[in-house]
C-alpha positions in Angstrom: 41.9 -17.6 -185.3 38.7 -16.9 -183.2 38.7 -13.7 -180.7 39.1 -16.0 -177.5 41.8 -18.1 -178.8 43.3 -15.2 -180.1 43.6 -13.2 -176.6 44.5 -16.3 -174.7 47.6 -16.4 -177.0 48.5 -12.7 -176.2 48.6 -13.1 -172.7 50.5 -16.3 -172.6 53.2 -14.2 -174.6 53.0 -11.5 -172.1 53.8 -13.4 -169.2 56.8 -15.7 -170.8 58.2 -12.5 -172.1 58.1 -11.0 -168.6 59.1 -14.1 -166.4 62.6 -13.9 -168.7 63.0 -10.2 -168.3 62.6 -10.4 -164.2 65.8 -10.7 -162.1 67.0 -13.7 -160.5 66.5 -13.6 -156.7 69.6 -12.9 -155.2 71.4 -15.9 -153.6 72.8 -16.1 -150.3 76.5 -15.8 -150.2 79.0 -18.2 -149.1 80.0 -16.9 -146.1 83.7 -15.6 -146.0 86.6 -13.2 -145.5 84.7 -10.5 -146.7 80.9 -10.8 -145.9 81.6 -12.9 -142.3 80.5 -10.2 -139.1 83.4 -8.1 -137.8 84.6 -9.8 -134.4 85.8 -7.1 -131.8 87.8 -8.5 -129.2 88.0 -6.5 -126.1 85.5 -3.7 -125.0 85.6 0.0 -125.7 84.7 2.3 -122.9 83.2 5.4 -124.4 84.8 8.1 -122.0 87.1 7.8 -119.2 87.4 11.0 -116.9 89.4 11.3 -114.4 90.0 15.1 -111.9 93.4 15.4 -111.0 95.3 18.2 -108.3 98.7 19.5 -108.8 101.3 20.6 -106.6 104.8 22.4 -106.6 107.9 21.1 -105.1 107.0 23.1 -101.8 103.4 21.4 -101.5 101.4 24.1 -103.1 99.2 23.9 -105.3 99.3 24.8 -108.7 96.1 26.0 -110.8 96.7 27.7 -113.8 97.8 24.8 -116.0 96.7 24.3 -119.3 96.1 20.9 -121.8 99.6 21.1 -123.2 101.4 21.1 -119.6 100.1 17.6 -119.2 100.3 14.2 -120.5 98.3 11.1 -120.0 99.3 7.3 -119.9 96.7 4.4 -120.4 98.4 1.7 -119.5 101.6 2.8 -120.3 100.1 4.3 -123.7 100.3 7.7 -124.2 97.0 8.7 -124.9 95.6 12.2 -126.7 93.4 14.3 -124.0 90.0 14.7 -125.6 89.1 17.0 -123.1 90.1 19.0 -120.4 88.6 22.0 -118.1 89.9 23.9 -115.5 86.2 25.2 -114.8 85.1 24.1 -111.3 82.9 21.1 -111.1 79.9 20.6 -108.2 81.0 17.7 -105.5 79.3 15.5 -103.6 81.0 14.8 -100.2 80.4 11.9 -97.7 81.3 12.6 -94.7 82.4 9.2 -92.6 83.1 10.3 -89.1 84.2 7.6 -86.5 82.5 7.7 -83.5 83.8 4.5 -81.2 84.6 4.6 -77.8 87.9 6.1 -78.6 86.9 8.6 -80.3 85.0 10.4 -77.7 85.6 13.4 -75.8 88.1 16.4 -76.5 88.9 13.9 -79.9 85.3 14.2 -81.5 84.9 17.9 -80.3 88.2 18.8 -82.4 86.9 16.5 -85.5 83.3 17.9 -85.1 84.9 21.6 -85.5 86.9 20.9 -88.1 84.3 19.6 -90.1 82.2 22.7 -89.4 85.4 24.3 -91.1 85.0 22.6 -94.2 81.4 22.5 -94.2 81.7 26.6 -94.4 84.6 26.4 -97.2 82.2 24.1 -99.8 80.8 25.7 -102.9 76.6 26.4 -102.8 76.3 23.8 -105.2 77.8 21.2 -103.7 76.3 18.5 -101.1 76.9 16.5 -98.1 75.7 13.4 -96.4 76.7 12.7 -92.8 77.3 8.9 -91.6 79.0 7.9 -89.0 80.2 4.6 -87.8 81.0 2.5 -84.7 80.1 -1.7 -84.8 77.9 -0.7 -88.1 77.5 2.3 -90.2 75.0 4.9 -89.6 73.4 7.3 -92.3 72.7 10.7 -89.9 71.9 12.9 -92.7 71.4 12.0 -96.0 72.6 14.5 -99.1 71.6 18.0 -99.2 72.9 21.8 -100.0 71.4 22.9 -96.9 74.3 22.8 -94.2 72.1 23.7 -91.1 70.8 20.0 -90.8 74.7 18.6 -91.2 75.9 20.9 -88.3 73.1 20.3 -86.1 73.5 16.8 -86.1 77.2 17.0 -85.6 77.3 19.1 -82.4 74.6 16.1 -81.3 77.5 13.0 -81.6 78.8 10.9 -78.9 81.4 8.4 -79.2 80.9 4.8 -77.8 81.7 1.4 -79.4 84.4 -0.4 -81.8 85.9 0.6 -84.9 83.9 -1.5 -88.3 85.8 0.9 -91.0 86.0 -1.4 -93.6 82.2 -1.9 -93.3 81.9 1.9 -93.0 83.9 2.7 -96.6 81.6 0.0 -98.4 78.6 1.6 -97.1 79.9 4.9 -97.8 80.5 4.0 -101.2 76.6 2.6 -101.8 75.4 5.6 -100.2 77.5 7.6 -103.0 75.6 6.2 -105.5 72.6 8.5 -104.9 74.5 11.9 -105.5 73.4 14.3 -108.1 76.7 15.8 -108.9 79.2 14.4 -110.7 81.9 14.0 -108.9 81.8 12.4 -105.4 84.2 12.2 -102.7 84.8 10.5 -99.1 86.4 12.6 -96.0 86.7 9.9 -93.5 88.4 10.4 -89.6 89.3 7.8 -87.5 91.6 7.9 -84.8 92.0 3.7 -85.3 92.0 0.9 -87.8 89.6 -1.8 -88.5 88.6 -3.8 -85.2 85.2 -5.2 -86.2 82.9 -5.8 -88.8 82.8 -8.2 -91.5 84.4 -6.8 -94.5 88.2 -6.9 -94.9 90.9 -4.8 -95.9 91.7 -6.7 -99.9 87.6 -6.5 -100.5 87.3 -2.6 -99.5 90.2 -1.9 -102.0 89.0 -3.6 -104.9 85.7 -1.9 -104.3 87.8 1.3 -104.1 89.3 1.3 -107.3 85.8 0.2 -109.3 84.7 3.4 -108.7 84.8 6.8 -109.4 85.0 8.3 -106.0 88.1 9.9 -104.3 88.9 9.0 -100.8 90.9 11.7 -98.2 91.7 9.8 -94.7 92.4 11.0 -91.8 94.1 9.4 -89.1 94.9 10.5 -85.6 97.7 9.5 -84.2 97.3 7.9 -80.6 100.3 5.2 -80.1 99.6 4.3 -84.4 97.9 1.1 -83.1 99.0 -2.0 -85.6 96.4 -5.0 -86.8 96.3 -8.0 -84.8 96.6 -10.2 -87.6 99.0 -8.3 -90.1 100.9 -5.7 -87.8 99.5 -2.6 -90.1 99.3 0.4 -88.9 97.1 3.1 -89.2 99.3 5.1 -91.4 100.1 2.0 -93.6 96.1 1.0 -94.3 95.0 4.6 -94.8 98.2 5.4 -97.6 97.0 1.4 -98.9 93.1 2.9 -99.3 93.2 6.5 -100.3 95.9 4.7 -103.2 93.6 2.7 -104.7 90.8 5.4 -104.9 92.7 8.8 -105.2 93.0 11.0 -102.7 95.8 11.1 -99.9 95.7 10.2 -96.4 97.0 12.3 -93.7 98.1 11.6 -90.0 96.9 13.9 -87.0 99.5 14.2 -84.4 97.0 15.7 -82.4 93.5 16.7 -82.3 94.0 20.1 -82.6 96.2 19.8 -86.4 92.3 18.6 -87.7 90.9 21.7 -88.8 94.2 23.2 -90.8 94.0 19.3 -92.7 90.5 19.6 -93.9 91.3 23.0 -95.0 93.6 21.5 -97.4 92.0 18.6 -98.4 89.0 21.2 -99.0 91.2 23.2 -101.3 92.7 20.4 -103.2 89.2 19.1 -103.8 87.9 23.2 -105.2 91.1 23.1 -107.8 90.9 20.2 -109.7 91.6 19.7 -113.4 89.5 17.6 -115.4 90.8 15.4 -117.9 88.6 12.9 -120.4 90.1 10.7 -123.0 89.1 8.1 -125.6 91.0 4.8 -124.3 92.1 1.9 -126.5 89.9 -0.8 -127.1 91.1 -3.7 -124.2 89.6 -7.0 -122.7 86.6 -6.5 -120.6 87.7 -6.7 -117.0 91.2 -6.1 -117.1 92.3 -3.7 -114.6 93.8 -0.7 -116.8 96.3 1.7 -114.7 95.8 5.7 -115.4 98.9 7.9 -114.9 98.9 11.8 -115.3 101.8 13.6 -115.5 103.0 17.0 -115.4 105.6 18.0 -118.0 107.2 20.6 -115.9 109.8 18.9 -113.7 109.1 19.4 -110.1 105.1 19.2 -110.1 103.0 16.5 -108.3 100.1 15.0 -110.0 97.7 13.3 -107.7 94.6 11.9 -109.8 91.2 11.0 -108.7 91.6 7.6 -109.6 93.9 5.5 -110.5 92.6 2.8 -112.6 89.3 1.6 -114.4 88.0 -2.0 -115.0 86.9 -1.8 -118.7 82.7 -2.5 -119.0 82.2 -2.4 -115.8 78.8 -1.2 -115.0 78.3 2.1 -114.3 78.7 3.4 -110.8 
């Protein structure tokens, strides 16, 4: 055999040998049981946190309570507290003052001081924005640490106009969206209940309890005025809103009971507890009901909020 014929021969050898020796490609799989994608029904929120006050059987507040004095209900499932803090945490507070016709006067000079009072009582890291509201809301100031503006513009009000709450709370709530701290809060007075405006009373809840931001209403009393069309009264809508949000409402007798009632919604605001849990994987959308509870009989837990929607966006 000649030298050409005899290396053609070599390397036909060489690659018959080595097409035997190399692996098959691997084939696709059937798909079943076993290699088919996991399908997760439901969504998974990553963190729910919710602030919560507690109080005594006398109304006082209680604030040395610590992870095991508690328990918290997802649903009706008990659900293990992934984290909790009694450190204080920096708040962002709108302020939503009516200012209608009815409002004006020896009225808006007692809410004006009051709020002065609580203005003084909030920690240097916090912030305010002033609105007010009459046919429309009205951003006055918008959020800042520095008080001076706030108070300057207050002692500037006049009251003239109708009563648009429920347009006032919705606004409110956008114009939360643009605070820095983490927790947010609304500190509305009114001495009336929704008589204009286009938003309505089911709408302004459902918007209450999609977000994280507690609502404390107060409402002074003058005659408790009822709805046209449902016969409400003040007391009634305010206790139906500051429900679906957290919070409490409060009713003024008079003018002059405003100031010692935003000292105590300023003190249940500085002693919260924080509480963050892990809840269980559910339908996206479905409303899911919080509950806090204190395991020593006697104590009041009043959460921040009472509820979440599962993957809703974030506020």
């Amino acid at each position: 055999m000649n030298e050409p014929t005899r290396s053609f021969a070599i390397r036909w050898f060489l690659v018959t040998v080595l097409s035997v020796l190399q692996p098959a490609p691997a084939r696709s799989a059937a798909p079943g049981p076993s290699s088919s994608p996991q399908h997760r029904y439901g969504v998974k929120v990553e963190l729910v946190t919710v602030f919560a006050t507690v109080r005594d059987g006398k109304g006082k507040l209680v604030t040395d309570l610590d992870q095991g004095d508690f328990v918290l209900y997802d649903n009706e499932s008990l659900q293990p507290i992934s984290r909790f803090s009694r450190e204080y945490q920096p708040l962002s507070v709108v302020i939503l003052l009516d200012t209608s016709f009815s409002m004006s006067g020896r009225t808006l000079d007692h809410a004006k001081r009051a709020l002065e009072q609580f203005l003084r009582r909030l920690d240097r890291r916090d912030e305010v924005m002033l609105m007010t509201f009459r046919t429309q809301p009205v951003v006055v100031q918008e959020f800042t640490r520095d008080l001076n503006p706030i108070k300057r513009c207050l002692r500037e009000l006049r009251g003239s106009g109708s009563t648009a709450l429920y347009d006032a709370i919705l606004a409110a709530l956008d114009e939360s969206r643009h605070a820095s701290n983490r927790r947010s809060a609304l500190l509305l007075i009114s001495d009336g209940i929704n008589t204009y405006g286009r938003a309505q009373l089911e709408g302004t809840i459902m918007q209450l309890r999609s977000r994280d931001t507690e609502l404390f209403a107060i409402g002074l009393e003058s005659g408790l005025p009822s709805e046209t069309h449902s016969g409400q009264t003040t007391k009634a809508i305010l206790d139906e809103l500051t429900r679906s949000a957290g919070g409490e409402a409060f009713i003024a007798k008079t003018p002059g009971m405003l100031g010692g009632i935003c000292d105590m919604i300023s003190d249940r605001l500085h002693n919260q507890y924080m509480f963050s849990y892990y809840p269980p994987r559910t339908v996206d959308g479905e409303w899911r009901r919080i509950r806090i509870e204190s395991r020593t009989p006697g104590y009041t837990v009043v959460a921040s909020k009472t509820g979440y929607f599962p993957g809703a966006p974030a506020p």
